[in-house]
C-alpha positions in Angstrom: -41.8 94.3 240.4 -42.3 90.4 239.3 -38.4 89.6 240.0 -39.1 86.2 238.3 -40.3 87.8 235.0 -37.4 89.5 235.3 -35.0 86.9 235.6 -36.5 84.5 232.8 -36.4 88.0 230.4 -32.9 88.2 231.7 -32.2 84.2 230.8 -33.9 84.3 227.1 -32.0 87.9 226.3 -29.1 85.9 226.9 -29.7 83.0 224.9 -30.8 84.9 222.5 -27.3 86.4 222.3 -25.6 83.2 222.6 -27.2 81.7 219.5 -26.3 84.9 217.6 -22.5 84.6 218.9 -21.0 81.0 217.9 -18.3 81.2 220.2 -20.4 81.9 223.3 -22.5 79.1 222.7 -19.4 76.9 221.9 -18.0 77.8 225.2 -20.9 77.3 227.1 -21.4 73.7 225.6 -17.9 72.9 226.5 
């Protein structure tokens, strides 16, 4: 298993959910 792959799928999943979620990105601006 390509752990890599894995961990930049990981990364874009979660900013996919912080774009979609306004106080998540909020809080990780600030």
């Amino acid at each position: 298993m390509n752990y890599h792959v894995l961990l930049i799928k990981n990364i874009t999943s979660g900013e996919i959910k912080a774009i979609s979620n306004p106080t998540i990105t909020n809080t990780a601006i600030n």
